[in-house]
Structures are given as structure tokens and as C-alpha cells.
N, C-alpha and C positions, 0 to 999 in steps of 0.2 A: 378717498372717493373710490367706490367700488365699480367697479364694472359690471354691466348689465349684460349677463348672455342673448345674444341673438336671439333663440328661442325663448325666452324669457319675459314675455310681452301678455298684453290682454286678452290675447287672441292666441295664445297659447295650445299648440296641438297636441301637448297630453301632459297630464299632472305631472308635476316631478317629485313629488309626494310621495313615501315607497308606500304601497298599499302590501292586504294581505295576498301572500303565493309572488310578489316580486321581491327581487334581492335590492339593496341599501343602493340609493341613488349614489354616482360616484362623482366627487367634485372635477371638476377642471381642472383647477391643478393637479390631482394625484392623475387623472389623465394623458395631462403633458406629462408627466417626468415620467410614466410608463411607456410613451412615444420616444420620448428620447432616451432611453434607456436599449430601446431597441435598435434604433437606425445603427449601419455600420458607421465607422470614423475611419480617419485617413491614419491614426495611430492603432489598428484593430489590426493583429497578428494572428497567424493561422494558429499560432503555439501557444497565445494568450488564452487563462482560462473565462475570461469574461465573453471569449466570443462565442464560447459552446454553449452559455446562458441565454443567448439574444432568441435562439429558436424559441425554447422554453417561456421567455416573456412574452415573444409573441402571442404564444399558445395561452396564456395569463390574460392575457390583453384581451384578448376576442373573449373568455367565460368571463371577463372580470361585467364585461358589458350586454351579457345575455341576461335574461328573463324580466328586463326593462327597460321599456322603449324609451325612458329619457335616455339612458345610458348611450344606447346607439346611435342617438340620435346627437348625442352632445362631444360622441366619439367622432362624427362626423364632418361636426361644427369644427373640432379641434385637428384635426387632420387636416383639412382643408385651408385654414390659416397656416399650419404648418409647410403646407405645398406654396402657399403662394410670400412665404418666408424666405424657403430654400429659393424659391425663384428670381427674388429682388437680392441675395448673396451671390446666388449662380453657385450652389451646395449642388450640383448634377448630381453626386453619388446620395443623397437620398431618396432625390424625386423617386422613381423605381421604387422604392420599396415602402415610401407612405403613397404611393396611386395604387399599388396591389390590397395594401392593409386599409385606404378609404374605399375600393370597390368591393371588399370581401364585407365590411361594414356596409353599404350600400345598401347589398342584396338582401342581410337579412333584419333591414331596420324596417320599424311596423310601420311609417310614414315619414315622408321628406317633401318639406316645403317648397313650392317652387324656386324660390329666391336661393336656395341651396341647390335646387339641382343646375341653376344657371350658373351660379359660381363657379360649380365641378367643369361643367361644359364647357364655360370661356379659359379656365384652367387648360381641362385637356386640348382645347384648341389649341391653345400657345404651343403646343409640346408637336404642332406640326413643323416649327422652322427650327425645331431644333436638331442636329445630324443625328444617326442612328445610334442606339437603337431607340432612345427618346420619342424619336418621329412615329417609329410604328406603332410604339405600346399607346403613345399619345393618340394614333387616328384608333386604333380598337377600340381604347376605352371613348373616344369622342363617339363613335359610334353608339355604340352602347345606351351613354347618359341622353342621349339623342331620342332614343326610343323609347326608352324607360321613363322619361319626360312626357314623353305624352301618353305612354301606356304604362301606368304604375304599375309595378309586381310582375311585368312577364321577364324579367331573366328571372327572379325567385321560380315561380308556374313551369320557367322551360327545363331550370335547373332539377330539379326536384320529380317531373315528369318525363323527364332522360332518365337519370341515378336512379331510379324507383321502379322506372320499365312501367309506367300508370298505365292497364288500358285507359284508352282515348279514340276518338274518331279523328281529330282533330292538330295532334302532334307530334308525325309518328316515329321521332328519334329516339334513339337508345343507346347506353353506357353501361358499360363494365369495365370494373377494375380489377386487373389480371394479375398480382401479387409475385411476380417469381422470385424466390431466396433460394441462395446457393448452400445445397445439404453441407458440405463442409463448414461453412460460418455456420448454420443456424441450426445446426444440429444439437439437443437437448435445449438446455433451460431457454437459447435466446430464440429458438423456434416455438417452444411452450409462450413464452411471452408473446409474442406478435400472433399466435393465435388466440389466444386467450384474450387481446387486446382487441382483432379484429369482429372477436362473437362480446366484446361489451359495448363496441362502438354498434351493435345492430339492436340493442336494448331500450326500453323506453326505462328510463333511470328510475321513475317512482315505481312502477309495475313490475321490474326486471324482467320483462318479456319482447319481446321482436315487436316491433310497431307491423301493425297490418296495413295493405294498401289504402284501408280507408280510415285510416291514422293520417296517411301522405293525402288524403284527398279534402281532407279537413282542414289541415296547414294552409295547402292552396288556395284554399276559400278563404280560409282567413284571412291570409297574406294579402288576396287580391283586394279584397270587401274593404281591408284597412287601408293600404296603401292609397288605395282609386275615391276616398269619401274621407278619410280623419278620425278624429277623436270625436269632434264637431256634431259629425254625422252617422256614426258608429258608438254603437253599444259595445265593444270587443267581450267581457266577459258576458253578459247572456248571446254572446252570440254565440260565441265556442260554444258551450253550453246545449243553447239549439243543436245545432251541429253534432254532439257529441250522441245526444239523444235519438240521432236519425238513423240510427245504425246501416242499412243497406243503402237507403233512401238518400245517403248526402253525394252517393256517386252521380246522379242526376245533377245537382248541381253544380258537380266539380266539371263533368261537361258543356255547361253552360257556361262557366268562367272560363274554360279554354275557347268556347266558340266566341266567344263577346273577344277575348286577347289578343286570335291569331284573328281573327276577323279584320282588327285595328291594325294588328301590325302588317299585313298581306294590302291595309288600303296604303300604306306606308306614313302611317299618323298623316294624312293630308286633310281629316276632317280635323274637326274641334274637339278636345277629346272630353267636350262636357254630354258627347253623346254615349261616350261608355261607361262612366260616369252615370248619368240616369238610366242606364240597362242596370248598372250594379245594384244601384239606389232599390230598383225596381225587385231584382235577386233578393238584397238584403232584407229587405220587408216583407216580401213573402217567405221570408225564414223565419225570422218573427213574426207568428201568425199570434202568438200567443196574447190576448189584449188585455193585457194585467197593467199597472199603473206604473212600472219600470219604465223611465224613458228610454227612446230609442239612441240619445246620446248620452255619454257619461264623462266625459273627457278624458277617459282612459284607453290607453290601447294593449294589446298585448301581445308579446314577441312570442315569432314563428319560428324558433332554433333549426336552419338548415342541415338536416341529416345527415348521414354521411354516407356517398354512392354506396351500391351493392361490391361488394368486395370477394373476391375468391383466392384462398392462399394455397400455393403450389411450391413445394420440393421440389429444383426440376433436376430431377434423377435421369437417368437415362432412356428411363422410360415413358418421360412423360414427353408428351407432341404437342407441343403447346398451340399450332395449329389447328390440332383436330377438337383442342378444347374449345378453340376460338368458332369453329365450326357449330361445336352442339350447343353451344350457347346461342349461336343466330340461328339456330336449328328449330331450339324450343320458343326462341322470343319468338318466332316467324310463325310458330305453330298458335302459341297464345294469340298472338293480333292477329288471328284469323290469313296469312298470310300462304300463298301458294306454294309449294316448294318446285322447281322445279329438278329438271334432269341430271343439271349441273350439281348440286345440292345432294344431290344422293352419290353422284358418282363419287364425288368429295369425301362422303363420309363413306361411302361401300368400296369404290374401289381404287383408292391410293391409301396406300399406305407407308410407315413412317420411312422405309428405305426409299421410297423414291425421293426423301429429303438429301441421299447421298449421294455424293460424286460417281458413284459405280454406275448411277442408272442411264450413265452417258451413254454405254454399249448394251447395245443391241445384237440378239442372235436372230438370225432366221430359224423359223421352227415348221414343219407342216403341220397344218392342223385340220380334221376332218368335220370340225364343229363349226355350225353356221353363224353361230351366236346368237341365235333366234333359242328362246325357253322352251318352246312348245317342241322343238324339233330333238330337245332329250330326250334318253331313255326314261320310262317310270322309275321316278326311287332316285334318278338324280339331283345332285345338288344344285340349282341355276348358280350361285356363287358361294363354291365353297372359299375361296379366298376371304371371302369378307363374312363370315359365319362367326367369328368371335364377335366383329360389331354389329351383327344382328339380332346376336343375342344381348347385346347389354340396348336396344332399342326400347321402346314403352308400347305398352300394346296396345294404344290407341294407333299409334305411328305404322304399329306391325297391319292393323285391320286396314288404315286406308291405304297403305302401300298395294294389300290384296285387293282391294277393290277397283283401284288405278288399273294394275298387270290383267285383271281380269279382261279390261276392254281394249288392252291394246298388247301388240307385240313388242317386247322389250327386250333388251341386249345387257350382259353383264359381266364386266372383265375382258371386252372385247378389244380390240386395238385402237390404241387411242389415236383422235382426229386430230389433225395437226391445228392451232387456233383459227380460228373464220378469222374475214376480213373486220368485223366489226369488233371481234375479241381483240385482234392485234392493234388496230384504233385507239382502243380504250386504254390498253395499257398505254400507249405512245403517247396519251394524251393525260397520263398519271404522270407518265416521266417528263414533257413538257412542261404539269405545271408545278412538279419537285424544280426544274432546271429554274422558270419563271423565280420561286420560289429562292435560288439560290444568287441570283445577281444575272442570271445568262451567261452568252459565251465567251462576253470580253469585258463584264459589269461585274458587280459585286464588289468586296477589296482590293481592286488593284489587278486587272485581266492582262493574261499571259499568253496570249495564242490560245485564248477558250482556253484553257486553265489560270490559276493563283494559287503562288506560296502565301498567301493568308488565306486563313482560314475562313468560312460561309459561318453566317448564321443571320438568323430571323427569319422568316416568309409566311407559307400561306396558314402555318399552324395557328398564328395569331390572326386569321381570317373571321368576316364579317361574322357572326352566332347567328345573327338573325335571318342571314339569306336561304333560301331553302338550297340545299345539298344534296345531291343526288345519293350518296350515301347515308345511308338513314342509321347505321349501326357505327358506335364509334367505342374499338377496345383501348382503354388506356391501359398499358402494359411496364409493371413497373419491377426492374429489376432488383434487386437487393444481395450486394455481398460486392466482393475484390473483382477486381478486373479479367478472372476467369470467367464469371457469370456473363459479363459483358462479351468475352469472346465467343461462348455459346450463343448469345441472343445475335451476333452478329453472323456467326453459320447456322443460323433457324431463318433468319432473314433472310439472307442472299438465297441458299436452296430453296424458300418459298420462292421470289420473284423467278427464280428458275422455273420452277412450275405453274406459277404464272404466266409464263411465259409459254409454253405446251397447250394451257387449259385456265382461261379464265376463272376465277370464281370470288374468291376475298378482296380480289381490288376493287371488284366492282363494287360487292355490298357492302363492306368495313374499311372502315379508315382508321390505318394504327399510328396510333402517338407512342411516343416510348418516353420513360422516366428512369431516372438509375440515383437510388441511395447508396453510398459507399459505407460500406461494416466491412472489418474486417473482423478477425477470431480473435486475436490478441484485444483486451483490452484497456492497453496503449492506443494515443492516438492512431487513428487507421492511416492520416493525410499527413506528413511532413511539411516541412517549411516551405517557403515559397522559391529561397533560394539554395535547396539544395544540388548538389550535384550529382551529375551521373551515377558514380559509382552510390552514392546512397538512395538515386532514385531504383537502384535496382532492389532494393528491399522497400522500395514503398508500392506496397500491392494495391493501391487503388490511385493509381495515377492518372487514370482518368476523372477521378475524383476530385483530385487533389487539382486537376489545370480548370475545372469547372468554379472549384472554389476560387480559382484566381479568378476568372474576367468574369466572374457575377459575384457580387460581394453578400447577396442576398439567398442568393442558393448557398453561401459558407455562413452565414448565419443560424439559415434554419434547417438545409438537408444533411450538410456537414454535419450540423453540429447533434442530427438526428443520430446519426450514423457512430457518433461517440456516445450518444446518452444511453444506445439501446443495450450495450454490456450491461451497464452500471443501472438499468432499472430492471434485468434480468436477475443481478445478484442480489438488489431488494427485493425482489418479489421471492427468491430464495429464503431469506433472511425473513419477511414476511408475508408467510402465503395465504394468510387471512385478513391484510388487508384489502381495502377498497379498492378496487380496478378501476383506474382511470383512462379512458384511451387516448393515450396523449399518441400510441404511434398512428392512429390509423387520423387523427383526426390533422395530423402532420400530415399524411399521403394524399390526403381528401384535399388540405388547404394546396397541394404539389400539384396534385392533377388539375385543379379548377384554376389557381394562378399562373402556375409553368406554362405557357402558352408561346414560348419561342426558345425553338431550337437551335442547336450547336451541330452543325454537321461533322462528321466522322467520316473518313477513306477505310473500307474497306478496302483489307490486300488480299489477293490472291497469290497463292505460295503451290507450286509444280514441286513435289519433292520424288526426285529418282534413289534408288534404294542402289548397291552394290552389284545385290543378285542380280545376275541378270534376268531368272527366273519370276521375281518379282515384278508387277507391276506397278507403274507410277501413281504417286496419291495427289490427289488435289484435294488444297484445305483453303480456310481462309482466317486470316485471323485483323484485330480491331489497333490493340495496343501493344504487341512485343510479340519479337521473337529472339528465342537466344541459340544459338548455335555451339557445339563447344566437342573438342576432341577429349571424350574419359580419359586416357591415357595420360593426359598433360592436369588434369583435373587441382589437383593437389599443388602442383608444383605453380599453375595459374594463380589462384589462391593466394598464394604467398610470393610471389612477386609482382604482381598484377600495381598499377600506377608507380613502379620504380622506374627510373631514368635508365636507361642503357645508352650504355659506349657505345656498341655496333649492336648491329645486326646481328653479327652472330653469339652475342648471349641471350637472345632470343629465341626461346624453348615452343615448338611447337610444330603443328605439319603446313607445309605451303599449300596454300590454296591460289585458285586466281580470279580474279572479282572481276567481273564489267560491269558498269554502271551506267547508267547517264548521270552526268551533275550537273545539280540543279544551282539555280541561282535567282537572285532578286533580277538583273537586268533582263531575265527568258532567254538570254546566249548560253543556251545548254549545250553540254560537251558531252561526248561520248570519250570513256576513261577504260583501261585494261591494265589493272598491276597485279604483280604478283606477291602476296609476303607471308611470311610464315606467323603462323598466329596460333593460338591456345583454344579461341574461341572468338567471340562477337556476339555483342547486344544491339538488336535494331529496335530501335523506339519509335513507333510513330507518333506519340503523345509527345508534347515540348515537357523539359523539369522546371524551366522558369517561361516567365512573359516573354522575356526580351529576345526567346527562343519562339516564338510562336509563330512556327510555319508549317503549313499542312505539308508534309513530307516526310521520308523516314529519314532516321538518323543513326548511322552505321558507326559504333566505336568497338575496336578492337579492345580486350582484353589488356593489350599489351603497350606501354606508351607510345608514340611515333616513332618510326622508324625509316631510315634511308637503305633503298635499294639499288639498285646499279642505276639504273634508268629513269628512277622515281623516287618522291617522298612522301611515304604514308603521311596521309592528312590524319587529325587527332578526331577529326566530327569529318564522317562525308553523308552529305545530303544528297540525296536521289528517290526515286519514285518507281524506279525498275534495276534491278539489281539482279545478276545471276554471277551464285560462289560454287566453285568446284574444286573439291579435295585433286593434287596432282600427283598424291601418295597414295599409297596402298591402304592407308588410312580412313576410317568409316567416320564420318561426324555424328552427334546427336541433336536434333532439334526439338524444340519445347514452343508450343505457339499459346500465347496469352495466361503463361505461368500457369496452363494448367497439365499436371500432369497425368491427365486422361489422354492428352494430345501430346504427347511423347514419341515422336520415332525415331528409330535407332538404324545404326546402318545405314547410314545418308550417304548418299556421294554428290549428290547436287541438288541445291533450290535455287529456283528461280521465279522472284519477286516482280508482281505488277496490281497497280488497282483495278480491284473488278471493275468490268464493264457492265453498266446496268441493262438486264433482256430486254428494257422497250426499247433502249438504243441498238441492242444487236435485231429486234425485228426491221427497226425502220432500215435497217442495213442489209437484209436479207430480200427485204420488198425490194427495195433499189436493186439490188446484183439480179433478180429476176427482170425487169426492165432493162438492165443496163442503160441506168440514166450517164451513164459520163464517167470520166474514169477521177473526178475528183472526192475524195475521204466524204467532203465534209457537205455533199449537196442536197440540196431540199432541206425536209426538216431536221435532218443531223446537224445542220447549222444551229437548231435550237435546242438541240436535246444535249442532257448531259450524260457526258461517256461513263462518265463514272456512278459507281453505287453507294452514294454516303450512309450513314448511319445516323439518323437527328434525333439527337437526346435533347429532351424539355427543359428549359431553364425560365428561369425569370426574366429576364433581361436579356440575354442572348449574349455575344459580348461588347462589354464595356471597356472602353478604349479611352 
């Protein structure tokens, strides 16, 4: 006896019959076993070669089911049995990654039956009583099906209408993806690949040309017209068709499907939604105007392949500010959507530049100056800003005329001294970092509160927040790293130095909201990530170990970003081996699937590192680094090396110069001690990333070069954990530090660092407002009670962690 598919009935919402221009309907079962071919297992090793395939099916799985709506629609059907399989097992470790691969199908299926989208819903409901991260991903996606229930097709309309930048009247969000690869990996052929790959995913595949906006405005329509009516009541091929034919003329109605969408969703689906429904009815039939004898239903529908965002790839070399790119990109969206610029906006891009990203621009000289700052009050023939004359020159001369026309009726300032932030600038930020702390558990919530801090680690919050609330930020950079854990320490001193400047002068927090992503590649290609349980001394050659701990507590980001991160050598050296074949974009269509599902972050402690130099002539540097720092006296270098984890008798066959360490140490109970030994060492590796799970505490981890050792007074501990640490040579001897294995951030001639985590600027404002009051002589009063001290770093994952 056979079984009858769900969809499979009388009343049937679209042939499954392959017609011509769709691909081979795909059974059910070849389905399932490409479902289960993907999900991780609890036998699934980082060093197995079947785990680097799971991304790659993934990527199989979603083209295997485009260009025919039964496919996605029966991909849906089987997904969803699957979800409430895992559920009566209690499989937790798949839920997460068949609710990502059933919503990534969702968005871009041509129609879904009511009776399915209540399945999903009472689904995602369940997944509210279940503990984190379950609960969160479970209320986003209930969310979601909630709306999309009664307003078919608006994530597809909102998706599609961010990534694309569509003028609209209607919805006025916007996305970019911001691509940074580290010139040391990606330098020749694996840099040649990922650009190559990212100009084929911007291709419409039969034309080989760039799809135009109103390519994206024609999908919309389609998408919505199907979705909101059926097979039933849908023509799909003469309507494309219409549509195709309207050439300027179908932006009119890609406005009208956004006002009919957000309309519905702004009432908050409270009517019946058989009244947007007969608005579309209404749409669709004045589309077909045509009254030729074609009925207006054919039980066919046809898929709307969701594109992939706008994407931009950056080398980031020394030279590049990735802020300021971030800048002219909301420069020009703002110029396109007819949008104002104002003072802030120019200052941004004329007058900061990339040094005020550095620690030097702390000091300040008094200078006299006999200029007003007023334009008019130059001499003729001067420059008003010669400082910013390289970026005025790379401006468009649309931007250069209305900029004259603005200065013409008012008096303007430029390069002048800058204003300390207003009372509503320092607000704003307070109320960024507020809802980061909300965001993070608060001051005594989250996993396990320690006096407003935890040695476990934060993850999930507001990233996975409602889609459909309006947000006061209307620009959203997705920012995605790519390369070894140097890249990573760069994006994390681009960050910190930005909220610094934030902190001076509003501008980016208010209009952009950054999400950040990181693929780990390393140059070798061997795996980049090591085992799960390696040790120290071998995590010291594993250069993406930040990498490497994501792939641990998400099994689904080690399925598909990992295992991205190994395939992109090995499709570099066939595209070498063959440069005439077909370009597939399996990596961008990978980063597309990262940004749109990765929707819950892993926080990261940023450290702040004080390093004093010998000279006394020299001044002190301040740096910051993410995941390592190594320490190490040259002169022992060698002789480290080759005895470095041997047992010693004493102490004194212990080769190297004494230093002397204070720490605080840390602990599970929060009975932190304040420690001072002395020992003589070679070097030290501080790691703020764990090498294994059962290591997984947000803190650094201090091991000496040298095994434990006994001093008069003390016993070197083999691991010390602490969060503020300062080491000082008490020889004549100079150390060397290296921060986040890159050696652009190399200094020589140390004589002391001293280790603590940065303090985030909206904390140090609300602390500066108070000391002007003198509210009371306690740390932590008013809103410091809810703000967090610290500045994490939140990289995207799937799931956040799983525990």
C-alpha cells in the first residue's frame, strides 16, 4: 500500500507533472535521504571526511529543489515530518538545522497551504519550553510563520527588497554584504576564485548578464500574486510573461504589492487576510488585460529563485577603512532613496580620517590658531578643507553640485574642533549598549552571573530579533570576515577604535546595524580546524581557533561554514586545473545562506593590552587583540623549542628570564584572588579562545612555555585563568609580543604588558555623566547597574551555543 502525499489530493495546488523550462519532479524519498545525509550525528568528527560534504549537500539540496514548485513544496512537506520526528526521539541536535533548511525552503516556495503553515507554527511553538538556544530560534521562527500566515510572501518582498536596495516608498530597509578576506590567505588563485564566484552569483544564468532592478521587481510580483491566490487562481507562466513585457511599467506594480504587504503587516494581520487577497486578485487581473482565451488559472505555479544580496569583496590591506566604505555605501543608498544628508554625514566622510582609528589620537596638543572656522572668512584661493581634498576628489559630481548649493546659503565650518557628543548622542549610544547587555543575559543573568560578570560564555540575543518590527536603523552591514584568526584580530581593532569614535561623535550606530560573520580558510590546504580534543601545545598551530571552538558548540556552522573554509583551496585548484569550466557559485551562495540563517551570536571579550617598551624615550602602545597573545624572550628562542613540555627536576634547569606576573584568578565560585609570583620562563601563550568544550570559559588562559614549576614561595600553576593580568621582565632583558598571530602586530623591546578587557564607550559615557553629578560614590549606580562593562565581539552562528 502506497502512501498518499499530503499535497497529493483533488484540490491540488500545482501539477507535479514536470512541465517544459521546469526540472524533474524529485520523489520523496530521494528527498529524505538527502535530509538525512545532511543533518550532523553524534558520530560526526571534525577530522571525518564526510563532515566537509554536509555543507556541499546542503548546497545540492536547496538547487536540487528549485525551478519547481512541487519540489519545494514537497521539500517542505518532508522537512516538517522530519522536525516533528526529531521531536517525539528528543534528536535536539537536529531540530536547529532541519528549522533553518525548512525556513530557507519556506521563503522561496511559490505557494503553502494553510494546513502546512500551521503544522510549522504549532511546531515552532513547541520549541518555546524548550531551554536555550531552542527557545529563541523557536520564538523568531514562530514569529515569522505567524505573519507570513497571513501575509503570504512578505519575508520573500522584504528579503529581496533590503539585498537588492529596490527603490520603494514603502520599505525603506537596506543590506549589504561587506566580504573582508585576509591578503595573506587569499592572495592569487583563492582570491581569483571568490571573485570570480562572487560576479557569477550577480548573473542571471541563461542571459549571463546582471539581473536589473526590475528583474527583482518582477520576482516580487510574482512571488507575492502566487503565494496570496495559488495555482487555482493563478496563471504563473502568462503572468511572468505580462510582467516580462511591461518593461518600465511593472515598477508601478511592484509598489502596489509592497503597499497592499506592509499595509497588512503595520495592521498586524488583525483583519482577515481574504482582503489582501482581493486587492491582489484585483492586481493580478489588471495584469492580464490581455482577453485572449488562456484561462486565468492553469494549476501551475512557477519558482521565484531568491538571489543573492549585493555583495562587495575587499582585501583588507592596510589601506583599506572599512568604515569609511561602510560610510559611502549609506552615502549613496541615502542619495538614491532621495534621503537628506545631514552634517554628521559629511563630517564622517570629510573630516575623520583613517588615524583617528588609532590609539595616538588619545593626546591632544594645544595649538593657537587665528582661523575662525567660518569659509568665508579665508583668504581668496584658499582651500576650506584641505585635509579632506583626496576625499573630495574621489566624490560624484552630482554630490559636489549640491554640496555648493547647501555652503552657498549658509555658513559652514570644516576641520574645526570637534564637539564633545550632545546629550542625545551619548543617550543613543547608552541605549545601543543597554540593549547589547539586554541582549547578553544582564548583570547577574545569562549562564551563570558572577558579580555582573560570567566565566561562561554569552550567546544569542537581540540579533535573532522580531524582522518585522520597524527598527529605527534602516541600514543593516553584514560584515563578513574570511581567513585565520589574524583577520579576526584586525576586525576586532576596527571595532573597538570605531565605538571609540562613537563615542566622541555619533554617526554609524545610529543609522547601521553591524552584524559580523567569520569563515575560517586558512593558506595551507590541510585542514584549517583541528580536532576537538587537541592540546595546547598543538593548539598553538591551529590558526583558526576561533574557528575551530564555533565548530564545536554549533554543529551546523561545522557542517556548512567549516567545511566552506576547507572546500575553497580544493575548488581554487580545480578551477586552476579547469579554467573553462562552468562557474558555479557555490561560495557566495554559501555566504548568502550565512548571512540570512546565522542570525545568533557568540560573544567574544575583547582585551585591551598597555605595552611599555624599554626605551624610555618611547612611548607606551595600546592595542587590542580577540584570540592570542604570545610573549617570548629571542634569546631563549631555540633552546624553548626543544625543551618546551619536558618534566624538570628544579627550577633551576629552567632556561630563561624572570619576570613577575600579577593576576587576579579567576574561578567558578567568583572567590577571585589577587596572585604575585615570580618565575623564570622562555615565553607564554595566552589564549582567550578554550582548545576544547570542557575548557569553555570566557577568560584568558596563561601557560608558560615551560612545565610547572616550584619557587620558593609558590607553585607555578600549569593553566592560570584570569581576566587582568600584568608581566614584567625584572632583567635587563627585552621581550617580544605578537598579538592575534599576526605579524604586522609584532613589538619588540617589551618590558611590560598589562592585560584587561576593554571597557565598552557607552559604559565609560554613562560614567562620565555620573562623575559630573557626583551621584554617590558607588561603581555600579543608576544605569551602570545595566550596562555592560565590557566590549564583546558577536560573531553569527546558527544556533549560538549548544550545550
Amino acid at each position: 500500500m502506497t502512501n498518499k502525499a499530503p499535497w497529493d489530493n483533488s484540490s491540488s495546488v500545482c501539477s507535479m507533472e514536470p512541465t517544459a523550462g521546469y526540472s524533474p519532479t524529485v520523489p520523496e524519498p530521494e528527498l529524505y535521504r538527502s535530509i538525512q545525509a545532511v543533518l550532523p550525528r553524534d558520530t560526526d568528527s571534525q577530522q571525518n571526511p564526510d563532515c566537509y560534504n554536509k555543507g556541499m549537500l546542503r548546497w545540492t539540496l536547496h538547487k536540487k529543489v528549485q525551478n519547481n514548485p512541487a519540489n519545494s513544496l514537497s521539500l517542505v512537506w518532508v522537512l516538517i515530518k522530519e522536525l516533528e520526528k526529531a521531536e517525539r526521539w528528543d534528536s535536539r541536535k537536529c531540530i536547529i538545522p532541519l528549522l533553518h533548511t525548512l525556513m530557507y525552503a519556506i521563503i522561496q516556495t511559490a505557494y503553502i497551504p494553510d494546513e502546512l503553515y500551521k503544522r510549522v507554527y504549532d511546531f515552532c511553538k513547541r520549541l518555546l519550553t524548550y531551554p536555550h538556544p531552542y527557545c529563541t530560534v523557536g520564538l523568531s521562527y514562530t514569529r515569522q510563520i505567524k505573519t507570513e500566515r497571513s501575509i503570504p510572501g512578505l519575508m520573500y518582498q522584504r528579503m529581496v527588497t533590503a539585498e537588492q536596495r529596490l527603490k520603494n516608498e514603502h520599505y525603506p530597509f537596506q543590506e549589504r554584504v561587506f566580504v573582508l578576506a585576509d591578503p595573506e590567505v587569499f592572495a592569487g588563485s583563492l582570491g581569483q576564485l571568490l571573485v570570480g564566484d562572487i560576479e557569477a552569483s550577480a548573473s542571471v544564468s541563461d542571459s549571463n548578464r546582471s539581473p536589473s532592478p526590475l528583474d527583482h521587481m518582477c520576482s516580487v510580483v510574482q512571488h507575492s500574486i502566487q503565494a496570496a491566490l495559488g495555482a487555482e487562481k493563478c496563471n504563473a507562466p502568462r503572468l511572468a510573461q505580462a510582467l516580462k513585457d511591461m518593461g518600465q511599467d511593472v515598477e508601478s506594480h511592484f509598489q502596489e504589492v509592497l503597499a497592499a504587504l506592509e499595509q497588512s503587516a503595520e495592521e498586524g494581520g488583525r483583519r482577515d487576510g481574504g482582503a489582501l487577497r482581493s486587492r491582489l486578485q484585483r492586481l493580478y487581473s489588471k495584469i492580464l488585460t490581455d482577453p485572449d482565451s488562456e484561462p486565468l488559472s492553469s494549476g501551475q505555479l512557477r519558482d521565484c529563485p531568491l538571489p543573492n544580496p549585493e555583495m562587495s569583496f575587499h582585501l583588507w590591506t592596510e589601506d583599506l577603512d572599512i568604515w569609511r566604505e561602510l560610510a559611502k555605501w549609506f552615502r549613496s543608498s541615502s542619495m538614491s532613496e532621495q534621503f537628506s544628508l545631514s552634517h554628521e554625514q559629511e563630517d564622517f566622510e570629510l573630516g575623520e580620517s583613517p588615524s583617528d582609528l588609532m590609539p595616538s589620537d588619545m593626546t591632544r596638543f594645544s595649538v593657537m590658531s587665528n582661523d575662525s572656522g567660518i569659509e568665508r572668512d579665508l583668504p581668496p584661493g584658499s582651500d576650506p578643507s584641505p585635509s579632506s581634498s583626496l576625499d573630495t576628489a574621489s566624490m560624484s559630481t552630482s554630490w559636489e553640485q549640491c554640496k555648493s548649493e547647501q555652503d552657498s546659503a549658509r555658513l559652514s565650518r570644516r576641520g574645526g574642533i570637534k564637539m564633545k557628543p550632545s546629550v542625545k548622542d551619548s543617550m543613543a549610544l547608552m541605549q545601543d549598549t543597554l540593549e547589547e547587555h539586554a541582549s547578553l543575559g544582564g548583570g547577574g543573568g545569562g549562564r551563570g552571573g558572577r558579580r555582573g560578570e560570567t566565566l561562561q560564555r554569552r550567546a544569542g540575543g537581540n540579533a535573532m530579533q522580531n524582522p518585522f518590527s520597524k527598527q529605527q536603523r534602516h541600514f543593516t552591514a553584514r560584515i563578513v570576515a574570511m581567513g585565520d584568526d589574524k583577520v579576526l584580530g584586525r576586525l576586532a581593532k576596527a571595532y573597538y577604535f570605531l565605538r571609540k569614535r562613537e563615542a566622541r561623535r555619533l554617526f554609524l550606530t545610529m543609522k547601521v546595524n553591524l552584524q559580523f560573520y567569520y569563515i575560517p580558510v586558512c593558506r595551507a590546504a590541510t585542514t584549517p580546524i583541528s580536532s576537538i580534543k587537541e592540546n595546547l601545545s598543538q593548539s598553538k598551530e591551529n590558526l583558526c581557533t576561533l574557528g575551530s571552538y564555533l565548530s564545536i558548540v554549533d554543529p551546523w556552522y561545522n557542517s556548512n561554514i567549516k567545511s566552506l573554509g576547507c572546500m575553497i583551496p580544493k575548488l581554487a585548484k580545480l578551477q586552476q586545473m579547469s579554467p573553462g569550466r562552468p562557474k558555479e557559485p557555490f561560495v557566495s551562495d554559501v555566504i548568502s545562506y550565512y548571512v540570512r540563517a546565522g542570525r545568533q551570536p557568540v560573544y567574544f571579550t575583547i582585551y585591551f593590552v598597555k605595552i611599555t617598551f624599554t626605551s624610555m624615550t618611547k612611548d607606551p602602545v595600546e592595542d587590542v587583540f580577540l584570540t592570542h597573545l604570545e610573549m617570548e624572550f629571542p634569546e631563549f628562542r631555540q633552546i624553548s623549542a626543544s625543551i618546551r613540555d619536558k618534566p624538570k627536576k628544579s627550577s633551576a634547569e629552567v632556561c630563561g628570564a624572570v619576570v613577575s606576573m600579577n593576576y587576579r584568578k579567576m574561578t567558578l565560585s567568583g572567590r577571585d584572588v589577587d596572585k604575585g609570583i615570580s618565575v623564570r620562563t622562555s615565553g607564554a601563550q595566552i589564549n582567550a579562545i578554550p582548545s576544547n568544550e570542557a575548557e569553555d570559559l570566557n577568560c584568558l588562559t596563561l601557560t608558560l612555555n615551560e612545565s610547572p614549576t616550584k619557587t620558593k614561595n609558590n607553585t607555578v600553576e600549569s593553566k592560570i585563568r584570569t581576566s587582568n593580568i600584568k608581566i614584567r621582565t625584572l632583567e635587563s632583558r627585552s621581550f617580544t609580543v605578537t598579538l592575534d598571530r599576526d605579524c604586522r602586530r609584532t613589538y619588540k623591546n617589551v618590558q611590560s604588558i598589562e592585560i584587561s578587557p576593554c571597557l565598552d564607550p557607552g559604559y565609560c559615557v554613562q560614567k562620565t555623566i555620573r562623575s559630573k553629578f557626583k551621584l554617590g560614590e558607588d561603581k555600579d549606580a543608576g544605569l551602570s547597574k545595566y550596562m555592560n562593562k565590557g566590549l564583546p565581539l558577536p560573531i553569527n552562528t546558527f544556533a549560538g551555543i549548544i550545550t
